[in-house]
C-alpha positions in Angstrom: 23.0 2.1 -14.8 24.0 -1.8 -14.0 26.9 -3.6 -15.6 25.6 -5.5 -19.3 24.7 -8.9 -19.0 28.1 -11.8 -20.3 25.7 -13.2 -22.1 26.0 -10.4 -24.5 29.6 -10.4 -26.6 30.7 -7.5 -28.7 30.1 -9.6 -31.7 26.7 -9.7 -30.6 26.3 -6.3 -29.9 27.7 -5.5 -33.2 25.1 -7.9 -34.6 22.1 -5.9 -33.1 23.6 -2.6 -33.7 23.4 -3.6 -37.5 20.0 -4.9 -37.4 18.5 -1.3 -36.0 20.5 0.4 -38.4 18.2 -1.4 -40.8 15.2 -0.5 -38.8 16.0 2.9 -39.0 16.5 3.7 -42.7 13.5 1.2 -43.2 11.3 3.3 -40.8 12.6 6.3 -42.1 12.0 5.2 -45.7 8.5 4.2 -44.6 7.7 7.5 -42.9 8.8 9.6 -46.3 6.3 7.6 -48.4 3.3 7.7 -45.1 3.8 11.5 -44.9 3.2 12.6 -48.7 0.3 10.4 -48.1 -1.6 12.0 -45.2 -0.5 15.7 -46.4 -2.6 14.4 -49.6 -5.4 14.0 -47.6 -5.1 17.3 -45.5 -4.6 19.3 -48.5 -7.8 20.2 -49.1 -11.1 20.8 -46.9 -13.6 19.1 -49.2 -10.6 16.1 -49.7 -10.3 15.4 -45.8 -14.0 15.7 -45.3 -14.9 12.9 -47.8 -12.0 10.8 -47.0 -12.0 11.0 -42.8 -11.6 7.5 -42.4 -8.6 7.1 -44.7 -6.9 10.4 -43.6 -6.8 8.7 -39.8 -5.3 5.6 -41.4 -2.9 7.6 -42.8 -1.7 9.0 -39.6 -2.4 5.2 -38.0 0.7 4.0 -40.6 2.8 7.4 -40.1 2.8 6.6 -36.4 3.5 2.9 -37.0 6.6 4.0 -39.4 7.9 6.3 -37.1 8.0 3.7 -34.0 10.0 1.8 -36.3 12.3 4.8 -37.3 12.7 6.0 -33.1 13.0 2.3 -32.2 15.9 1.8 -34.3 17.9 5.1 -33.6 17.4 4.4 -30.0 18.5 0.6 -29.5 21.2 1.4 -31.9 21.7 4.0 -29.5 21.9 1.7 -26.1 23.6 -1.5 -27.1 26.8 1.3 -29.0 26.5 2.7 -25.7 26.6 -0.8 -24.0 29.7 -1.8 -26.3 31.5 0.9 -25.3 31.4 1.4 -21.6 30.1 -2.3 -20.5 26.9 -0.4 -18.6 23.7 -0.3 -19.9 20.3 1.6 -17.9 18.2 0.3 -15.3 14.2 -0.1 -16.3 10.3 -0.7 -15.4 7.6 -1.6 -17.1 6.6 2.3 -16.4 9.9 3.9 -17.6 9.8 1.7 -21.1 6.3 2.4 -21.4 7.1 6.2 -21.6 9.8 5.5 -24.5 8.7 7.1 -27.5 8.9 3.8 -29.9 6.6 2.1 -27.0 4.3 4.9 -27.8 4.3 5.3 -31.3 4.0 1.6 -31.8 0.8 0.7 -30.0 -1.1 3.6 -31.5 0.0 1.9 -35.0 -1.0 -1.4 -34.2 -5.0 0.1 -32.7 -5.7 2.2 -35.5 -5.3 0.7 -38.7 -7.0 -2.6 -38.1 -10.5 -0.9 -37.0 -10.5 1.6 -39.8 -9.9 -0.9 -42.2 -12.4 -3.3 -41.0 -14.8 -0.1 -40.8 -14.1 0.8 -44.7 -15.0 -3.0 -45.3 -18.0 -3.1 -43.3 -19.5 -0.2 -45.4 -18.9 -0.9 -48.5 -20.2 -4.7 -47.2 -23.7 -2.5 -46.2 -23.7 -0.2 -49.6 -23.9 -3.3 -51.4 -26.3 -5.8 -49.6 -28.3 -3.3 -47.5 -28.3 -0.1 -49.3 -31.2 1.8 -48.5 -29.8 1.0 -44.3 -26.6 2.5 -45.8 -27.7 5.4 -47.0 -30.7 6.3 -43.8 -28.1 5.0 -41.4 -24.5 5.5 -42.3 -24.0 8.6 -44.4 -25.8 10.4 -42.2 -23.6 9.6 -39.7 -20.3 10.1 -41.3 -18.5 11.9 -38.6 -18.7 8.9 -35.8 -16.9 6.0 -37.1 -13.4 8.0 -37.3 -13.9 9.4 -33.8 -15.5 6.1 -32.4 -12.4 4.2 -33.6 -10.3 7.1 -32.1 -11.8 6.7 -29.2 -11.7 3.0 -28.6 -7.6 3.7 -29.6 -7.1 5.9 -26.3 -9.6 4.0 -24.5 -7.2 0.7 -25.1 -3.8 3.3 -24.3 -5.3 4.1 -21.3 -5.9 0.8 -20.0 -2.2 -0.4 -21.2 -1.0 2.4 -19.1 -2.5 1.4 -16.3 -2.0 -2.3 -16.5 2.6 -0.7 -16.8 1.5 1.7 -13.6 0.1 -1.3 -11.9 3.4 -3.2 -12.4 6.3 -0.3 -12.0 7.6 -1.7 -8.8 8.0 -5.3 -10.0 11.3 -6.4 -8.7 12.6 -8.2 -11.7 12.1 -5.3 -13.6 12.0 -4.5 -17.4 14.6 -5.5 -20.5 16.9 -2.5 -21.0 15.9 -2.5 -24.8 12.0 -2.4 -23.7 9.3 -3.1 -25.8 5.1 -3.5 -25.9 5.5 -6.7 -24.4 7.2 -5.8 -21.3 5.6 -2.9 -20.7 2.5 -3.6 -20.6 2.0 -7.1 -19.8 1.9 -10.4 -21.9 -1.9 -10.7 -21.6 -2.1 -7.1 -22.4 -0.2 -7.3 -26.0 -1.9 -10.5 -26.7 -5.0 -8.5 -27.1 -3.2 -6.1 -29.0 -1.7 -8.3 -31.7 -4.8 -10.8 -31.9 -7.1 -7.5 -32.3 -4.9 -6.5 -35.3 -4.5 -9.6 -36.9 -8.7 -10.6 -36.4 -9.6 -6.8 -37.7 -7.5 -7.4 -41.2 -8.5 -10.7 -41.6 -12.3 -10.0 -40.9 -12.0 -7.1 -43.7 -11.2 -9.2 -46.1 -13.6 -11.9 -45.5 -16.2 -8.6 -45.9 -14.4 -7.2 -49.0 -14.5 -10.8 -50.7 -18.1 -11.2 -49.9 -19.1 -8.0 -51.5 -16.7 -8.2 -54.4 -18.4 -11.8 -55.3 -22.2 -10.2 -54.9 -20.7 -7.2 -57.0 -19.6 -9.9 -59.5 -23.3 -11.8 -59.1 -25.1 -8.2 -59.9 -23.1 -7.3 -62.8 -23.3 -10.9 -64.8 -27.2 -10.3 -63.9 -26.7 -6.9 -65.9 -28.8 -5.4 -63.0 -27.9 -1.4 -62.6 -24.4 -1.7 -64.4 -23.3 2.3 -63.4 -23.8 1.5 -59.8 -22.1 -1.8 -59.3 -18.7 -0.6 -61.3 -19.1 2.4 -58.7 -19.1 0.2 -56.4 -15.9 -1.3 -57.4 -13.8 1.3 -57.9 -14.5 1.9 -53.8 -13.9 -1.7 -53.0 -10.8 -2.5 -55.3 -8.5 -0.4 -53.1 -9.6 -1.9 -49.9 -9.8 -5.5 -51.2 -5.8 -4.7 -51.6 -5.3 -3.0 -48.6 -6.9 -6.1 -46.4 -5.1 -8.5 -48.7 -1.7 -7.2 -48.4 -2.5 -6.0 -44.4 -3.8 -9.8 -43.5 -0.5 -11.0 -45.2 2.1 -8.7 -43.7 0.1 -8.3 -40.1 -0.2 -11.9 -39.6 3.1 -13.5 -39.7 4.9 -10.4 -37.8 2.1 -10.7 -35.2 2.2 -14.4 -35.0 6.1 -14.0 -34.5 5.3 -11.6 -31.7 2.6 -13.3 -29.9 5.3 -16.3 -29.8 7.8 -14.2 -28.6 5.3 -12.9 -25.7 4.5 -16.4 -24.7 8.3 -18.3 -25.4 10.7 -15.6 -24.7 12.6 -13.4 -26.9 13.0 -15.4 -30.6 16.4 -14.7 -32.4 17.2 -11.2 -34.2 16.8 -12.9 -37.8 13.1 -13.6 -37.6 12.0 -10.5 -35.1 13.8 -7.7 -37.4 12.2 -9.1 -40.7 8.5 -9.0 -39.3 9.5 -5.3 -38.5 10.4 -4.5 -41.6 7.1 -6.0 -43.3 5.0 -4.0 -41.2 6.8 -1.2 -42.1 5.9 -2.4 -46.1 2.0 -3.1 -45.5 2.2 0.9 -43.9 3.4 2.5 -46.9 2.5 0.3 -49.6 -1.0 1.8 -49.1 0.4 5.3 -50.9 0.8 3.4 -53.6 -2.5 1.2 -53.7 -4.3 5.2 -53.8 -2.2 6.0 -56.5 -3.1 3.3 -58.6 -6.7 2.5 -57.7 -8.1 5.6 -56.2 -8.6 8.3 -59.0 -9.4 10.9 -56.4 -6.2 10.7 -54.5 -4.5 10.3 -57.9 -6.4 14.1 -59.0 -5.4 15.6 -55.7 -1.9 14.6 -55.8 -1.2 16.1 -59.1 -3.0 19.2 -58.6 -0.8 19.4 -55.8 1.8 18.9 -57.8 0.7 21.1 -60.5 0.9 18.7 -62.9 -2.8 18.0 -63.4 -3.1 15.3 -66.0 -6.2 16.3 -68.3 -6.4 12.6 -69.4 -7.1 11.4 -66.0 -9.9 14.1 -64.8 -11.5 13.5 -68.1 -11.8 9.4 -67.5 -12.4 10.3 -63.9 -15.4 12.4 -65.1 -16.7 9.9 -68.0 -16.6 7.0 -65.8 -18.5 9.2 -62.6 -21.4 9.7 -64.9 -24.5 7.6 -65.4 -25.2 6.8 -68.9 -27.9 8.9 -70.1 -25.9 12.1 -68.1 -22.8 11.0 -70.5 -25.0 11.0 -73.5 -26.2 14.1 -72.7 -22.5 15.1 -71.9 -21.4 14.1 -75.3 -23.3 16.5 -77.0 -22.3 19.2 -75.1 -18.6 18.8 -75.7 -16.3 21.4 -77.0 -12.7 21.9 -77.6 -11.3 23.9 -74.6 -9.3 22.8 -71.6 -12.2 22.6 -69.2 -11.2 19.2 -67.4 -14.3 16.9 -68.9 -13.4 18.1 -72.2 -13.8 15.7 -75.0 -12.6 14.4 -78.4 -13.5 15.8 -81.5 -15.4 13.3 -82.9 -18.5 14.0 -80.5 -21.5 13.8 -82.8 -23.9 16.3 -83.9 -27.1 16.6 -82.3 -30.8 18.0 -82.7 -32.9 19.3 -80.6 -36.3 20.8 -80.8 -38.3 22.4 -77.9 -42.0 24.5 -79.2 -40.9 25.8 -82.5 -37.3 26.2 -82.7 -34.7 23.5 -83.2 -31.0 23.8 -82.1 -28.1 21.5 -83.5 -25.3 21.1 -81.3 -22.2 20.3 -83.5 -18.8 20.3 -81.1 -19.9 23.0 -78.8 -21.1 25.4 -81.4 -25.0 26.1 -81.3 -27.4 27.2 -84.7 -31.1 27.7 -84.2 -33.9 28.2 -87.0 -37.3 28.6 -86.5 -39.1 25.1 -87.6 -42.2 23.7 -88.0 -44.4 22.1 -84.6 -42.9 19.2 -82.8 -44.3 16.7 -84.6 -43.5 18.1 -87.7 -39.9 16.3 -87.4 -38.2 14.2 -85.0 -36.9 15.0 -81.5 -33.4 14.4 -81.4 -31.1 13.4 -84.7 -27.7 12.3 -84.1 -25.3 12.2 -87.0 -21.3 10.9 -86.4 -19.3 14.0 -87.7 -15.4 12.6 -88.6 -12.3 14.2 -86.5 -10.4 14.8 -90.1 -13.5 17.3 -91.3 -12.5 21.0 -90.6 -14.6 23.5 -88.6 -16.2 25.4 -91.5 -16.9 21.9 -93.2 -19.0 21.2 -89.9 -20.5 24.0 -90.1 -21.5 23.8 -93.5 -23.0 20.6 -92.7 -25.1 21.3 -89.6 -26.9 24.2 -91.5 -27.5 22.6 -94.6 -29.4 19.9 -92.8 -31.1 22.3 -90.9 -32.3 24.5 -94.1 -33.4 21.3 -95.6 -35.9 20.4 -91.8 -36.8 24.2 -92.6 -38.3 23.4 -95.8 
């Protein structure tokens, strides 16, 4: 321990300590809203397997919101301390590297950015390149996600080293600590330029590919695919958007304060605080544009909504599988269940002919084929009862018969 600096006074002491109170509930609000999220993606085998890449962003923004949680508590921690008994600890570059906020903090700033710019350059492939898409990258589905985790522990290591290298320096470390100071300037340069150029890059991608999206559906070439297409990309386009907007002005803040020296409390804290937004803002971006997550979390729940899984399962469908759909509906609770206004259809296969009215199935012997058509649709009205339907669908049929 070493006496605290008179440049601090106890009104500024009191200052800080009120600022990382904020941090903390902030980081603790963000890690209850990051936490739901990633158990969502967890929750099931066949969920984590097609989402691999968005479950490790998941735990990217949980570690980011913790740093922010652990930061708080423990700088509240010190500078109380420091107010109380004038003496504050004595630290390296190595020490501060080992605090757990140091830790936390850089894994959240390598993650995120290359998963999102991953996501972006995929759906930027699907789109322009698809049949290299689908020999190339689904195949390989598995190395992305471990790639990017190993490029992440690749870029710890090396700030480790570059904080081992520089333990004895004799003007030591901050007693707060932080990325800058224990692991170089140069060092988390790198770090905050490689976040900002990763978000910024994705959306440039997602852009691209939502305006050639745009160009193929005005062009009315494969409809089905291109709005598949888009329900991928919307979610992504958000996530970059809102990442590029909260990453860069934080990281610009820091990169100044790496270069220019420690910049006052009331612009540092803020840029904390809206990383700590653009972390768990993205639980909220799934819920509203990604129908999957939206499924899983109320089944979770146990409040599957019936409405959604049927849209989910309409809008999944290629058109003639939907037609065929429709006349196959019936009125039960099986989750692509339909409205009863489905209409009636007939069809004929060798000498038989079959009427599907609402699920219920008649069959008659008929003439050949070509004796009458193939398929006859006929609207049947939600207000007609079920014997009224019924009535209907074999009248008609008696009357082919004849």
């Amino acid at each position: 321990m070493e006496p605290l600096s008179s440049h601090y006074t106890d009104e500024e002491l009191l200052t800080l300590i009120q600022w990382h109170t904020i941090d903390t509930y902030v980081g603790l609000a963000g890690t209850l809203i990051c936490l739901p999220t990633l158990i969502v993606f967890v929750s099931s085998k066949k969920f984590f397997k097609n989402n691999k890449l968005l479950t490790l962003l998941a735990i990217g923004d949980l570690l980011t919101c913790l740093g922010i949680l652990v930061v708080g508590f423990m700088r509240k921690s010190i500078y109380t301390s420091a107010m109380e008994t004038g003496l504050v600890p004595i630290e390296s570059s190595w020490s501060c590297a080992w605090k757990p906020f140091v830790l936390l903090r850089l894994l959240g700033s390598l993650i995120p950015p290359g998963i999102v710019l991953w996501i972006s350059v995929e759906r930027f492939l699907a789109v322009f390149t698809p049949l290299f898409y689908r020999s190339r990258i689904t195949k390989h589905s598995v190395w992305p996600p471990l790639s990017i985790t190993i490029y992440s522990l690749i870029a710890m290591v090396v700030g480790y080293f570059i904080s081992w290298t520089n333990r004895n320096n004799p003007e030591g470390a901050p007693f707060y600590c932080g990325r800058k100071v224990s692991f170089s300037v140069l060092y988390t340069t790198y770090v905050y330029s490689a976040d900002v150029a990763g978000f910024v890059l994705a959306l440039v991608l997602n852009v691209l590919t939502l305006c050639k999206l745009g160009k193929l559906y005005r062009k009315r070439k494969n409809r089905f695919e291109v709005k598949r297409q888009l329900r991928r990309i919307r979610y992504m386009l958000v996530i970059s958007l809102i990442s590029t907007l909260t990453v860069a002005v934080p990281n610009a803040i820091s990169l100044s304060s790496a270069w220019f020296g420690r910049l006052d409390i009331y612009l540092s804290e803020p840029a904390v605080w809206m990383i700590a937004f653009k972390s768990s803002i993205n639980f909220f971006v799934y819920f509203t544009l990604k129908t999957e997550f939206r499924q899983r979390l109320y089944e979770i729940l146990g409040c599957l909504s019936v409405e959604d899984i049927d849209a989910g399962c309409t809008q999944n469908q290629p058109k003639h599988e939907r037609v065929f759909d429709v006349s196959m509906r019936h009125h039960s609770s099986d989750s692509c269940s339909s409205a009863s206004t489905a209409p009636a259809v007939t069809h004929t296969s060798g000498r038989n002919s079959r009427t599907i009215a609402n699920g219920l199935n008649y069959y008659s012997p008929g003439r050949p084929d070509s004796a009458h058509p193939a398929i006859t649709t006929t609207p049947l009205h939600s207000d007609r009862s079920l014997d009224a339907q019924q009535h209907l669908s074999v009248h008609r049929l008696s009357k082919v018969a004849a």
